[in-house]
C-alpha positions, 0 to 999 in steps of 0.5 A, a space after each residue: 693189139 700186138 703193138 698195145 700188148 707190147 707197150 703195156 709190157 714196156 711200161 710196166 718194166 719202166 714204171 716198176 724202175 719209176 716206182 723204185 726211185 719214188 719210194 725213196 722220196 716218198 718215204 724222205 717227203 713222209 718223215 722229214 718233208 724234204 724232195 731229195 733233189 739228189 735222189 736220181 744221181 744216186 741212181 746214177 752212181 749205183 748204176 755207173 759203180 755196177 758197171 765199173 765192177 762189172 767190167 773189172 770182174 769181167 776181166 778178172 774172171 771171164 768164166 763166172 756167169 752172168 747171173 753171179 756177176 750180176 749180183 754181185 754188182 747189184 750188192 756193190 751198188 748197193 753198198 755205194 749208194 747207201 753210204 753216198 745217201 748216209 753221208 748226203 743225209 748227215 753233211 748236206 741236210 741234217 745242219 738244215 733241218 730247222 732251216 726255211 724249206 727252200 735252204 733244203 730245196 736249194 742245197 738238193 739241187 747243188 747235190 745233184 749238180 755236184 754228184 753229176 760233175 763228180 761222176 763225170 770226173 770220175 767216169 768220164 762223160 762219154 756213153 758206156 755200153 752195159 754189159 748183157 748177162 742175161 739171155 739175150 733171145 726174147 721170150 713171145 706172148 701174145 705177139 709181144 716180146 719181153 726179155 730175160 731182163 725185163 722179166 728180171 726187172 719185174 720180179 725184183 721190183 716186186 720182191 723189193 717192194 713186199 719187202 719194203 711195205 712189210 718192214 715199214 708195216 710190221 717191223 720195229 724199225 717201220 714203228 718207229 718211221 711212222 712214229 718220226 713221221 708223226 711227231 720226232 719230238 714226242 717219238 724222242 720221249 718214246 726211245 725212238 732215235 730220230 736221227 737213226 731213223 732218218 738215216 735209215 731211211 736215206 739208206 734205204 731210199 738209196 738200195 732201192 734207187 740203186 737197184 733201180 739204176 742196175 735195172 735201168 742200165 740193164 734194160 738201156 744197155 748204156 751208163 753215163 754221168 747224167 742218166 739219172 736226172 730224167 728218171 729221177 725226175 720222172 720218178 718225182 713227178 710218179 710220187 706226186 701222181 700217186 700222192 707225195 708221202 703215200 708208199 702204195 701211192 709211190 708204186 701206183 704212180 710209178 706203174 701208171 706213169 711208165 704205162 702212160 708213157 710207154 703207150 704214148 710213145 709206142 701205140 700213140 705214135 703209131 696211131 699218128 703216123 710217128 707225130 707223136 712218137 719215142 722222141 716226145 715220151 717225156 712230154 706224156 710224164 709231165 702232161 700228166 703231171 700238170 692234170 694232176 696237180 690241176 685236178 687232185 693236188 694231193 694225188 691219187 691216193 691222197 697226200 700222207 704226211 703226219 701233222 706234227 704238234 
């Protein structure tokens, strides 16, 4: 039971980061039915920009505590990685917006593989260790453990996404989401810009992947150039489990998702004498994902995208 407890908690921290990154494409496939390929090296570059303040303020300003500096690194990535998304938005896909959809598709994955090599550059491609600020000691429940930063993790997944559903729900700026989502020429005669909304939305998607990525570098304690990939796929495949375009979909299946595959890896391996162990968690992501799209294409919660006239 204790080992079950165990990986129920570290799935949930997992699928909390999962549920991030897929609100990002969720809400992109929602308005303007594009998968953001690019969207887990955003995660990357948030990740690797807090990493690298994190490491200059650390030698600029040993006293400052870990909490502040924490912050201030997350603040940073943040910044990054609205504007990468901004200019991605407005370079790579606005020109091809009226295009076939594999042009899109097509140019994500060249964004991607362009955003990895720029990194590696950049950084360097060898494994960095995340500095720890936060207490170390972890804290019993129930004959688990969870630590000062998966709690960290949790509550900020959390606020992050009321934050999220409140604005798209009740906000001027979510009205006019949905409106782009239903129909961006009719929502153009209404006052609505749709190129401002589109590009708000980009930004957003990129604040919450990099939040995701300073968490999942926190958690892991290591950066590198193509930590993004594999979250970012795993957050796709989260997307579609809860039902591409659907926001509270997005989170479903992020949760369940790093439930499945916290539980596969740890109790299944157990359970198996180590056959099924950590070392083949991420067959459990798209095992599921085959189910899924076999028995309910249209995912959990159901496909929410807008019939335009």
């Amino acid at each position: 039971m204790e080992i079950l407890l165990q990986q129920i908690i570290n799935g949930l921290v997992l699928g909390s980061m999962y549920a991030l990154v897929a609100l990002g494409y969720t809400m992109v496939y929602g308005i303007i039915n594009l998968i953001n390929f690019a969207h887990g090296e955003v995660l990357m570059v948030g990740a690797l920009t807090s990493w690298a303040l994190l490491v200059t303020m650390q030698e600029a300003m040993p006293g400052l505590p870990g909490w502040l500096l924490l912050i201030a690194a997350t603040l940073a990535a943040c910044i990054v990685a609205a504007a990468l998304n901004f200019t991605i938005e407005k370079v790579a896909y606005r020109p091809l917006r009226n295009s076939p959809k594999l042009a899109p598709l097509i140019t994500a994955i060249g964004v991607s593989i362009l955003l990895q090599t720029l990194a590696m550059i950049i950084f360097k491609p060898n494994y960095k260790p995340y500095p720890t600020l936060l207490a170390a000691e972890p804290v019993e429940i129930g004959g688990a453990v969870i630590t000062a930063t998966q709690i960290m993790a949790l509550g900020v997944t959390a606020v992050s996404l009321a934050v999220l559903m409140y604005m798209v729900n009740y906000t001027r700026l979510g009205r006019a989401m949905r409106a782009t989502a239903e129909n961006p020429r009719v929502a153009a005669l209404m006052g609505v810009k749709p190129d401002l909304v589109i590009s708000a939305t980009f930004i957003i998607g990129a604040v919450l992947a990099a939040i995701a990525g300073v968490l999942y570098a926190s958690n892991y304690g290591t950066v590198q150039h193509t930590m993004g990939f594999l979250p970012g796929l795993k957050a796709f495949t989260a997307a579609v489990f809860g039902g591409i375009g659907n926001l509270a979909g997005a989170v479903v299946g992020g949760i369940l998702l790093g439930l499945i595959e916290a539980i596969g890896a740890g109790y299944i391996g157990q359970l198996t004498g180590g056959v099924l162990g950590s070392h083949y968690s991420d067959i459990f992501a798209f095992i599921v994902l085959i189910v899924v799209l076999t028995l309910r294409p249209s995912g959990l919660l159901g496909e929410r995208v807008a019939d335009r006239a």
